[in-house]
C-alpha positions in Angstrom: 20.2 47.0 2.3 18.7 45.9 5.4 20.7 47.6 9.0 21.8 45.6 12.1 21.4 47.2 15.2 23.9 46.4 17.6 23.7 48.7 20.7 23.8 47.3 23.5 19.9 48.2 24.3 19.2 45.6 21.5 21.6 43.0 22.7 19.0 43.0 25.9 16.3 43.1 24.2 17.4 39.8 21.6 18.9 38.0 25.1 15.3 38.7 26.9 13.3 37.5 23.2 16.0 34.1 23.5 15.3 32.9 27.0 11.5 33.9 26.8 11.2 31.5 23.5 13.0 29.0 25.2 10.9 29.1 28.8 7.5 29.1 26.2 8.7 26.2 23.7 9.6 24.3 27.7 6.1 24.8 28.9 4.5 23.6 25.7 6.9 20.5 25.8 6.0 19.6 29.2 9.6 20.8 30.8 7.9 23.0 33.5 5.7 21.9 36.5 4.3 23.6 39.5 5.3 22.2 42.8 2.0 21.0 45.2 3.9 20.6 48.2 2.3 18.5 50.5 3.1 15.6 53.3 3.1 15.8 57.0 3.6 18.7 59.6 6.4 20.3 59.3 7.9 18.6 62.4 11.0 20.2 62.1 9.4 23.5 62.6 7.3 22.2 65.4 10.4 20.6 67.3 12.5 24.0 66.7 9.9 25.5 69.2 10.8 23.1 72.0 14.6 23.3 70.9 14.6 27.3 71.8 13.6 26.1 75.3 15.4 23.3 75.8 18.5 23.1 78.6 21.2 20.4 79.8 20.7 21.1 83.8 20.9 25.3 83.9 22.7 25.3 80.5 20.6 26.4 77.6 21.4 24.4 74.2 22.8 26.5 71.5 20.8 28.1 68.6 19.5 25.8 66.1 21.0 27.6 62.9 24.3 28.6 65.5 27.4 28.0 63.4 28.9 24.8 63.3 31.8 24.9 65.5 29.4 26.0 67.9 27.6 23.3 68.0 30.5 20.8 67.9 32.1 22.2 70.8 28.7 22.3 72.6 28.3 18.4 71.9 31.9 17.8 73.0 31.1 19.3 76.4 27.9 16.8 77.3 28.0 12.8 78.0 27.3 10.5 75.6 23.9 9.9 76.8 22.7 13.2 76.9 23.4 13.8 73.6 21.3 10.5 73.0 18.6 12.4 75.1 18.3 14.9 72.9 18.6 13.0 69.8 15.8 11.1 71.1 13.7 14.2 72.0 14.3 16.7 69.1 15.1 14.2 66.4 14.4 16.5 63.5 16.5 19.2 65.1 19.7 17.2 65.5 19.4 15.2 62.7 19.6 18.5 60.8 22.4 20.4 63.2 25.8 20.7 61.3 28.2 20.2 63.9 26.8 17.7 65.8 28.3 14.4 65.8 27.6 12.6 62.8 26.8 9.4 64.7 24.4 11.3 66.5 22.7 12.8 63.4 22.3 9.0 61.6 20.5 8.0 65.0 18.4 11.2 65.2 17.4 10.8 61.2 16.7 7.5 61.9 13.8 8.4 64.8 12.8 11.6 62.5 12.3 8.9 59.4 9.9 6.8 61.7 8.2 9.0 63.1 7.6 10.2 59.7 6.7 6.6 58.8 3.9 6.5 61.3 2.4 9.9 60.3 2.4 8.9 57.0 0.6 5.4 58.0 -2.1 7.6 59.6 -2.7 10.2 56.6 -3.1 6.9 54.5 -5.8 5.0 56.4 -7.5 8.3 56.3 -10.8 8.2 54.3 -11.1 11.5 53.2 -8.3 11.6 51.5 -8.5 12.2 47.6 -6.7 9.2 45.3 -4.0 11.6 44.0 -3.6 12.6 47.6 -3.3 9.0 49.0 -0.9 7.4 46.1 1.0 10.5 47.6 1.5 9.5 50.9 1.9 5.5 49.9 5.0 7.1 47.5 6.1 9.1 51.2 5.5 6.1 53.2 7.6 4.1 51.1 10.7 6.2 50.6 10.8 6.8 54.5 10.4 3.1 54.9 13.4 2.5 52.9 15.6 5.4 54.1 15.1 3.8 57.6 17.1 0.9 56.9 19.9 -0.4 59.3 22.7 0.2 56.7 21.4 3.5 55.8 23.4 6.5 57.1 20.9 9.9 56.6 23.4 13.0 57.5 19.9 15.5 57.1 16.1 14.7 56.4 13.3 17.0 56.1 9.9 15.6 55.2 8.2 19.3 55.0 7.1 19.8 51.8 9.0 18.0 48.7 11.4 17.3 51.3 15.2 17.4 51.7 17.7 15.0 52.5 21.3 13.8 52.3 22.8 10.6 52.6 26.4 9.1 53.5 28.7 6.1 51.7 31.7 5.2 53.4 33.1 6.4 56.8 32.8 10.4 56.9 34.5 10.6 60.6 37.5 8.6 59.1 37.9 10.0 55.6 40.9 11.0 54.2 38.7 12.4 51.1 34.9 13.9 51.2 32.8 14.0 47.9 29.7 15.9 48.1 27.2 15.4 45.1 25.1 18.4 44.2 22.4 17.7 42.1 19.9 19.7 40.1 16.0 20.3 39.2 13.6 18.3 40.4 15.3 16.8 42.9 13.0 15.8 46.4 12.1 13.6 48.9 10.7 10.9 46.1 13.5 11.7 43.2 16.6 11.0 45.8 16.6 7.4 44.6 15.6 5.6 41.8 15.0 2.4 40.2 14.8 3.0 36.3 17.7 5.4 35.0 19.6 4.5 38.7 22.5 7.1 38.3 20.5 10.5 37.3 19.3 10.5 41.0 21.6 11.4 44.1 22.0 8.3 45.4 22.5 6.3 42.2 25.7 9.3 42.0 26.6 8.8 44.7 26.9 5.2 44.6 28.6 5.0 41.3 31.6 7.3 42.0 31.8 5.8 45.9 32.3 2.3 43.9 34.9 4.0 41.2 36.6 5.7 44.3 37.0 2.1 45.9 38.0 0.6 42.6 40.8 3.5 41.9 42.1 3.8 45.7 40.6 0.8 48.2 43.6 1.4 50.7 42.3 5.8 50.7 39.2 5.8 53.2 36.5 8.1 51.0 33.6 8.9 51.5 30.9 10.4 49.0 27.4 12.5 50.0 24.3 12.7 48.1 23.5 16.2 48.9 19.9 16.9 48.2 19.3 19.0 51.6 18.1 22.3 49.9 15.1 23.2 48.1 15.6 23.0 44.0 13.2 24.2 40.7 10.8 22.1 39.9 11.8 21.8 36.2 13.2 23.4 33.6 11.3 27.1 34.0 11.4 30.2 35.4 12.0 29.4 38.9 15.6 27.4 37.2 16.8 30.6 35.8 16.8 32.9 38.5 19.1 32.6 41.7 17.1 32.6 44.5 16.6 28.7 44.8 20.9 28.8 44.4 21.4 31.4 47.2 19.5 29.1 49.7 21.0 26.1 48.5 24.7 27.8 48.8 24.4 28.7 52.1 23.2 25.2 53.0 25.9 24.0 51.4 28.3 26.1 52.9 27.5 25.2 56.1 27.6 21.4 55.3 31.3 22.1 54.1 32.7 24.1 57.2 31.0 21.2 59.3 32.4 18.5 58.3 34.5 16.3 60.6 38.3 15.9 61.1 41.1 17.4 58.1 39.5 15.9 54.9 39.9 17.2 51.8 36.5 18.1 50.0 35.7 18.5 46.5 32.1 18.9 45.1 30.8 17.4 42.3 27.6 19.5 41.3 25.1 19.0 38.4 23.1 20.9 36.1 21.4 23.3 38.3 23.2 21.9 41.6 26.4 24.1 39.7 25.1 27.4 39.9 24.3 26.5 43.9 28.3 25.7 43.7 28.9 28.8 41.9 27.2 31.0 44.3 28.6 29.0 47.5 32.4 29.2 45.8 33.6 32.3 47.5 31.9 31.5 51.1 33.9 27.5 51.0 36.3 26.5 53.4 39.9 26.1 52.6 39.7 22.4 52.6 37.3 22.7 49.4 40.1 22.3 46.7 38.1 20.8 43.9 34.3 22.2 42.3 33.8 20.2 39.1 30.2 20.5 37.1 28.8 18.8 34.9 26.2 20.1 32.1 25.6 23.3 34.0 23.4 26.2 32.8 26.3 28.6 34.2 27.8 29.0 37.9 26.2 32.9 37.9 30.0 34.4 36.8 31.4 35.3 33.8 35.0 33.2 34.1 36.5 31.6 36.8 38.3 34.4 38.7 34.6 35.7 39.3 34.0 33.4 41.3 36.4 34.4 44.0 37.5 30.6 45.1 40.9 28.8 45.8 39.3 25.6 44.3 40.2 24.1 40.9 37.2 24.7 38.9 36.5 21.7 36.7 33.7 21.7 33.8 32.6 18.8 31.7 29.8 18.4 29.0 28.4 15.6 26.8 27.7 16.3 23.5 24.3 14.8 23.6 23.5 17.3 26.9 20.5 19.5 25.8 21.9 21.8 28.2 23.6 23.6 25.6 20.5 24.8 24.0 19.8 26.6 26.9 21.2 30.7 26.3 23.8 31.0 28.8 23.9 34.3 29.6 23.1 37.1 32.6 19.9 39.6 32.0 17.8 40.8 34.2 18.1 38.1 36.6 17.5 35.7 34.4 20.2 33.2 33.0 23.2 31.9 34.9 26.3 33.5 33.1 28.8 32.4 30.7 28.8 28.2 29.7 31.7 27.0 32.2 33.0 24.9 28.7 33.4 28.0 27.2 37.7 28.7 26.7 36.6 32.5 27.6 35.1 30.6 31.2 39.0 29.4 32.1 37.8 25.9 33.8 40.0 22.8 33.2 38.1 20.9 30.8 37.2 17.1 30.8 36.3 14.3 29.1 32.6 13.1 29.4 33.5 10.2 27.1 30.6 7.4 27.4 27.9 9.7 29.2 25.1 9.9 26.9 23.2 12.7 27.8 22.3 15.4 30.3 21.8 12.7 33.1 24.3 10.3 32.3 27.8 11.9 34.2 27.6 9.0 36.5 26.8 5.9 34.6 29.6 3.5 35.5 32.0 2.7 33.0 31.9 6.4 31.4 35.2 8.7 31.4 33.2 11.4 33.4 32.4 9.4 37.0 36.0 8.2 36.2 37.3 11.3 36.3 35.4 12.8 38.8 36.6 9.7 41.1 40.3 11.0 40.2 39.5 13.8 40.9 37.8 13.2 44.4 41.0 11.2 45.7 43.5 13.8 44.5 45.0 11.9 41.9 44.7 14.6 39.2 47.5 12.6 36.7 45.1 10.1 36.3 42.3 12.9 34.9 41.1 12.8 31.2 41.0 16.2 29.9 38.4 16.8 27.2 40.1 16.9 23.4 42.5 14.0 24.1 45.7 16.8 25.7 46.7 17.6 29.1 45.3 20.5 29.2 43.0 20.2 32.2 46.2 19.1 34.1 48.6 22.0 33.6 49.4 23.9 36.5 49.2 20.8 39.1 52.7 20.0 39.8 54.8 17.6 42.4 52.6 15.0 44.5 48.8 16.6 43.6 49.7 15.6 40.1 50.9 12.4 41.1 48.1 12.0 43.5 49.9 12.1 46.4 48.4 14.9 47.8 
């Protein structure tokens, strides 16, 4: 009669054997890649040298990274057009300052993105430049050339390395409601925006639920970010299972959140790997962060919801078709992101993800999960589908948030 041992030493051991078959059987499959960064300069770098030095008159500008009310109360104190001074001569700086005034950042991003433009120009005409090297910078040259557009509104952009950026829909100094889209691997510079499979990239999510928002609500003034402004795993490997890439992003993202403008509510809407950035940010969130809701996550790096020490309503949702729950979710060594947020033992409210098909399809439009994550983004939690057709999800919301008068 063959003997099972069940000590915990072996439980290690079986988890560490899991995620190391699955991390191989990804590399043999192609899932895993090895970032090359490349591109221009870091230019934001650069223009943080001059920053350090500048001053208004005798008065020295505040700290680049100083925190955001900091920086809001310093731009409140100057004229108009020296803040347009110093848009114009440290564009990559203010672009990427949370506090400053979000017109101000739009115009900045705007000068950064062209200036990028003609650096990228340059590296293109240059003749020592290998083929892989030069369809690179056409691919650069091209997403900055359409990021620059009139109607765009670019809240951060970094062009160093696979770059980082973050775009606005809707009016975010006049929202009543903020949604901020946190997305996961492999997002960059060249991923933020896509023509074939539209709404797996940040701006194709963010469109979608900004249109559903507008559908639900047009009289509610919303307005929805696609947050790609920190630095995530290239693929499905190693560097995906570990927290490091999530720490960074969470305190980006924390800052974003306490620098928002005027009393909106906030809720974040974070995918795959983006949710265990919002699971590491939860207990750092302002107050005015009432909603986190994920979709096929590999874990938020707790083991239930009261570990993750937020006032938010934790929301989880998966499809059925999401490979995502192949992946072991567990906690060993490091590796592995915690307990599957669908899990009863996690305590999150459960939706439906009727009509996504797949790990990248929470935000096609038509399906019951950008529906309910548009409900869920105005406040109007009544309206929310809860996964197994029962009310579940809703319980505990009472008077106007359940009627979406909140």
């Amino acid at each position: 009669m063959t003997s099972f041992d069940h000590s915990p030493t072996s439980t290690v051991w079986r988890a560490l054997l899991a995620l190391t078959v699955v991390f191989v059987m990804l590399a043999m499959t192609g899932w895993t890649a090895v970032r090359h960064p490349g591109g221009p300069r870091d230019a934001l770098a650069a223009e943080q040298a001059g920053w350090s030095k500048a001053t208004i008159g005798a008065r020295e500008v505040p700290e680049a990274d100083a925190p955001p009310h900091e920086l809001t109360a310093f731009f409140a104190s100057i004229s108009p057009s020296r803040r347009a001074a110093l848009a114009d001569e440290f564009p990559h700086v203010v672009g990427n300052l949370n506090g400053a005034p979000v017109a101000l950042r739009y115009r900045a991003n705007r000068t950064a993105l062209a200036n990028s433009f003609a650096a990228e120009h340059k590296r293109v005409d240059d003749p020592h430049l290998t083929a892989a090297g030069h369809r690179a910078a056409v691919r650069r040259m091209d997403r900055f050339q359409a990021l620059m557009s009139e109607d765009r509104q670019i809240l951060a952009f970094d062009p160093s390395g696979s770059g980082r950026v973050a775009e606005v829909f809707g009016d975010l100094d006049r929202a009543q409601r903020v949604s901020v889209i946190v997305p996961g691997v492999d997002t960059n510079l060249l991923t933020f925006q896509r023509s074939a499979r539209k709404y797996s990239a940040p701006v194709g999510m963010a469109q979608s639920l900004y249109a559903a928002q507008r559908a639900a609500a047009p009289r509610v003034r919303t307005a929805v970010i696609a947050w790609a402004d920190y630095t995530s795993p290239v693929g499905v490997g190693v560097e995906s299972a570990i927290g490091r890439l999530a720490e960074n992003g969470a305190v980006r993202l924390t800052a974003l959140t306490k620098s928002l403008p005027g009393d909106s509510k906030v809720a974040l809407f974070c995918h795959s790997y983006g949710s265990v950035v919002c699971g590491v940010a939860a207990s750092r969130l302002p107050d005015r962060v009432e909603d986190v809701a994920v979709a096929g996550s590999p874990g938020m790096r707790a083991e239930n919801v009261a570990g993750l020490h937020t006032r938010a309503r934790v929301w989880a949702m998966r499809d059925s078709d999401d490979w995502i729950q192949d992946v072991p979710h567990m906690a060993v060594g490091g590796l592995g992101h915690g307990e599957d947020p669908v899990t009863p033992e996690f305590g999150a409210r459960l939706l439906s993800a009727a009509g996504a098909i797949g790990h990248g399809g929470y935000f096609e439009p038509g399906t019951e999960s950008v529906d309910n994550f548009a409900e869920i983004g105005l406040g109007w939690y009544a309206g929310v589908s809860c996964a197994g057709n029962n009310d579940a999800c809703r319980r505990g919301i009472y008077g106007a948030e359940a009627d979406g008068r909140a």
